[in-house]
One Martini backbone bead per residue (centre of mass of N, CA, C, O) as a GRO file, in nm:
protein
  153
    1UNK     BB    1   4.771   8.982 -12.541
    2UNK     BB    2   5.077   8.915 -12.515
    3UNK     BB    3   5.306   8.799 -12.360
    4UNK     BB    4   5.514   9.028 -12.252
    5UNK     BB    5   5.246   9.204 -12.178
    6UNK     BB    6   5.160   8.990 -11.962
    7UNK     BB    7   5.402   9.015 -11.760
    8UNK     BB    8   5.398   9.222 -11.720
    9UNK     BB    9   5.171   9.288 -11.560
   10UNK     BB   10   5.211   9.071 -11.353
   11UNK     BB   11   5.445   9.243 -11.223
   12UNK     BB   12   5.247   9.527 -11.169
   13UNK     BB   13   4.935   9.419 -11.112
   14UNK     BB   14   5.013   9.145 -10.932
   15UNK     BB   15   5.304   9.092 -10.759
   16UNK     BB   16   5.292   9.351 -10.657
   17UNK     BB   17   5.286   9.309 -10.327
   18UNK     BB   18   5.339   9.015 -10.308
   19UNK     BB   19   5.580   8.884 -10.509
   20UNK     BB   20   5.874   8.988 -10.561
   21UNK     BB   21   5.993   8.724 -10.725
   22UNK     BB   22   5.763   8.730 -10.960
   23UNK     BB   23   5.805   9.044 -11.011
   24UNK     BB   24   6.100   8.964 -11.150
   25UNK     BB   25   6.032   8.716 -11.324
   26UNK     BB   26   5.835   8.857 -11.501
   27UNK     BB   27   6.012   9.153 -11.576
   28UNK     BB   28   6.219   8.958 -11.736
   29UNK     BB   29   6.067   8.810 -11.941
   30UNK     BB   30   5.907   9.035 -12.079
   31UNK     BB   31   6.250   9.096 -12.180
   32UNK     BB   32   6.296   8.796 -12.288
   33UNK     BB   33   6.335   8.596 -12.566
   34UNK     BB   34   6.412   8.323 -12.512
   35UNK     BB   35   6.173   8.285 -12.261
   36UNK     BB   36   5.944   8.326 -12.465
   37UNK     BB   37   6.007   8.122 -12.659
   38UNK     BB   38   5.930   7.913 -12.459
   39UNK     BB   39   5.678   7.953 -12.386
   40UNK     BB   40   5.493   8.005 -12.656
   41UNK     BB   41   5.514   7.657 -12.742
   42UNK     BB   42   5.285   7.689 -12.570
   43UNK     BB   43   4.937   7.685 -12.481
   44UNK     BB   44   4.785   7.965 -12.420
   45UNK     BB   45   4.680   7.894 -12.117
   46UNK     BB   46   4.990   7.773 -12.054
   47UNK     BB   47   5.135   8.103 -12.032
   48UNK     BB   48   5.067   8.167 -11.755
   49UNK     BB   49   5.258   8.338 -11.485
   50UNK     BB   50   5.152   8.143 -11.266
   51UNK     BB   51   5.195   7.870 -11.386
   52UNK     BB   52   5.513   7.902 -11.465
   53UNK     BB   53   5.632   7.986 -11.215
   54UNK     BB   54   5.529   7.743 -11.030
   55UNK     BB   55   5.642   7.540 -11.183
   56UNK     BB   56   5.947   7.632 -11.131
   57UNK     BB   57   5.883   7.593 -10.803
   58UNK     BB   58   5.824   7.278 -10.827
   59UNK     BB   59   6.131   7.202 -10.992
   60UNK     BB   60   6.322   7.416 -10.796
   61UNK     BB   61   6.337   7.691 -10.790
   62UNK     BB   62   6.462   7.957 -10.652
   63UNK     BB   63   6.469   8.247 -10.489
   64UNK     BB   64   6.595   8.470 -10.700
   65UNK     BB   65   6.740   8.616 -10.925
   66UNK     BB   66   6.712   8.677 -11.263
   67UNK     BB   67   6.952   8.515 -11.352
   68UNK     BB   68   6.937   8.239 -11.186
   69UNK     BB   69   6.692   8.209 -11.319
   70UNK     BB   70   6.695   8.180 -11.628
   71UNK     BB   71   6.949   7.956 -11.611
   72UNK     BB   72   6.773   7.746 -11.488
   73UNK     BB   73   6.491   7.763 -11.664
   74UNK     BB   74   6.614   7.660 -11.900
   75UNK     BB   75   6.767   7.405 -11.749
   76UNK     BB   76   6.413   7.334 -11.676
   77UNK     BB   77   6.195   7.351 -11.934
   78UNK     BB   78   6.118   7.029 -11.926
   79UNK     BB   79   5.965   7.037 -11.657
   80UNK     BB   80   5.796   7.274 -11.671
   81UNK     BB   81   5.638   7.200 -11.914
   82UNK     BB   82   5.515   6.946 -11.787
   83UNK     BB   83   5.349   7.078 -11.569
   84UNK     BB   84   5.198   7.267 -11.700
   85UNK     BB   85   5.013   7.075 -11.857
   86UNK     BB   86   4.939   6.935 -11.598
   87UNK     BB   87   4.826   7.231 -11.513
   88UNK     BB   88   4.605   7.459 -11.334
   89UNK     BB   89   4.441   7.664 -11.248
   90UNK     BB   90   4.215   7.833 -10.991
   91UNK     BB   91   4.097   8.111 -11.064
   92UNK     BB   92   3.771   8.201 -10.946
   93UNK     BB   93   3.646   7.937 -10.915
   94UNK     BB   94   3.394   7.727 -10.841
   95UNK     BB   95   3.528   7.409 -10.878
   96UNK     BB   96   3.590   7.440 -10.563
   97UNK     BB   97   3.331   7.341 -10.437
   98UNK     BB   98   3.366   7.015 -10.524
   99UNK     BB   99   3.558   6.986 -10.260
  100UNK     BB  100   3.396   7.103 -10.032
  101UNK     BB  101   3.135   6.953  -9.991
  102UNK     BB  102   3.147   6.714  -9.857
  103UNK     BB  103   3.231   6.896  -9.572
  104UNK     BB  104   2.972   7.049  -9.530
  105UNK     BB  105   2.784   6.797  -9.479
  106UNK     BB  106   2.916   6.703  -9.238
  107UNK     BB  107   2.788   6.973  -9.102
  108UNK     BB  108   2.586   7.151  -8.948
  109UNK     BB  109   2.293   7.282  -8.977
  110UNK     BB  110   2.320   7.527  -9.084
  111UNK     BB  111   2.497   7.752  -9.273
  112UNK     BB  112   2.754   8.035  -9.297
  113UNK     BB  113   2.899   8.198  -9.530
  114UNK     BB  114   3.244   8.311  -9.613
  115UNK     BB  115   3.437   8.507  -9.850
  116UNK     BB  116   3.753   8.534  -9.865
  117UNK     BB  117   3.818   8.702 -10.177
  118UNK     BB  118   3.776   8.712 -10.570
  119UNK     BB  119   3.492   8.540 -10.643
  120UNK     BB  120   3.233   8.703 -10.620
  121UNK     BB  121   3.092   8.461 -10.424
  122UNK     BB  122   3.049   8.200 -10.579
  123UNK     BB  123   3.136   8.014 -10.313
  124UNK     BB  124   2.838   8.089 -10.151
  125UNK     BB  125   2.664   7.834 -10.358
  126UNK     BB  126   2.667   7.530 -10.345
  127UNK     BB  127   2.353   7.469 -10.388
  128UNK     BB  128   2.348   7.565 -10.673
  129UNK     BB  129   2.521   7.307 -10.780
  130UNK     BB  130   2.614   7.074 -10.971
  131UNK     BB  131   2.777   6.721 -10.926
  132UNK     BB  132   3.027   6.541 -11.047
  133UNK     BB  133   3.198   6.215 -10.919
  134UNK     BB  134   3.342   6.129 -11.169
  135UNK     BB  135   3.115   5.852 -11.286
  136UNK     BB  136   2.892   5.933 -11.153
  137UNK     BB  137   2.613   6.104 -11.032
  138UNK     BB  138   2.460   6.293 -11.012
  139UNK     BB  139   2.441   6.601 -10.784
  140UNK     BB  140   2.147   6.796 -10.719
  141UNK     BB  141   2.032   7.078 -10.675
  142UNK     BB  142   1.787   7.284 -10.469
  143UNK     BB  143   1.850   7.454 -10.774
  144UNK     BB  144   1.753   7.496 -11.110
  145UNK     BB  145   1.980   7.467 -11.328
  146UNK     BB  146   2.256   7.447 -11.246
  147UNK     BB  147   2.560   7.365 -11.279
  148UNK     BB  148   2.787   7.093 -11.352
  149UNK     BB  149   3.044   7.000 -11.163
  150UNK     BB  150   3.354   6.847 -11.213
  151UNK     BB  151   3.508   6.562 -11.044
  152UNK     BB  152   3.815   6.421 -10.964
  153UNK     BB  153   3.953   6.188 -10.776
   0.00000   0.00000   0.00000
């Protein structure tokens, strides 16, 4: 998919009945050549359009109309990319489960699990996943083979 049309999903399959804002400012840029051109010169996941536009609300972009976001955009171009870079997304990833974990040892257990979200339950099995801590030692799940889950902090 092309960035031009990954906007536009973005703004009718993601953003619309979610985000107003987003959802203007992903289908202005669908059809900007200016600002697709400036996503552009960014590598491939990092044009991401929930992580352009959060950088862009992070570096202080107001939710506003279309126009007026442009021009911001536009003149805020190299803060936004400097965020995009250092910043990722983490939709419906485990790698979520590594923050998690800590605080779940230290709670009564047994535990049970209820997962409100789009993660198809990946996050109802943390004790399924191995963990390393910065560079301790890994931490081995209860079941052997899982994945290995990095987590710096």
């Amino acid at each position: 998919m092309d960035t031009a049309s990954w906007y536009e999903y973005f703004s009718t399959m993601e953003a619309r009945g979610n985000s107003r804002c987003y959802e203007d400012w992903a289908a202005g840029i669908a059809s900007d050549d200016e600002l697709l051109a400036l996503i552009r010169t960014l590598p491939d996941e990092k044009q991401q359009p929930n992580l352009i536009l959060a950088s862009a609300r992070y570096v202080g972009i107001e939710p506003e109309g279309f126009s007026q976001f442009r021009e911001d955009f536009i003149e805020s171009w190299e803060s936004i990319r400097a965020v995009a870079m250092m910043r990722r997304t983490q939709t419906n990833e485990v790698g979520r489960c590594a923050t998690l974990l800590p605080i779940l040892c230290g709670l009564q257990q047994p535990l049970a699990l209820l997962e409100v979200g789009a993660s198809a339950g990946l996050c109802l099995y943390p004790d399924r996943y191995n963990y390393q801590y910065n560079d301790d030692a890994p931490i081995h799940s209860t079941t052997a083979g899982g994945p290995l889950l990095r987590c710096t902090t």
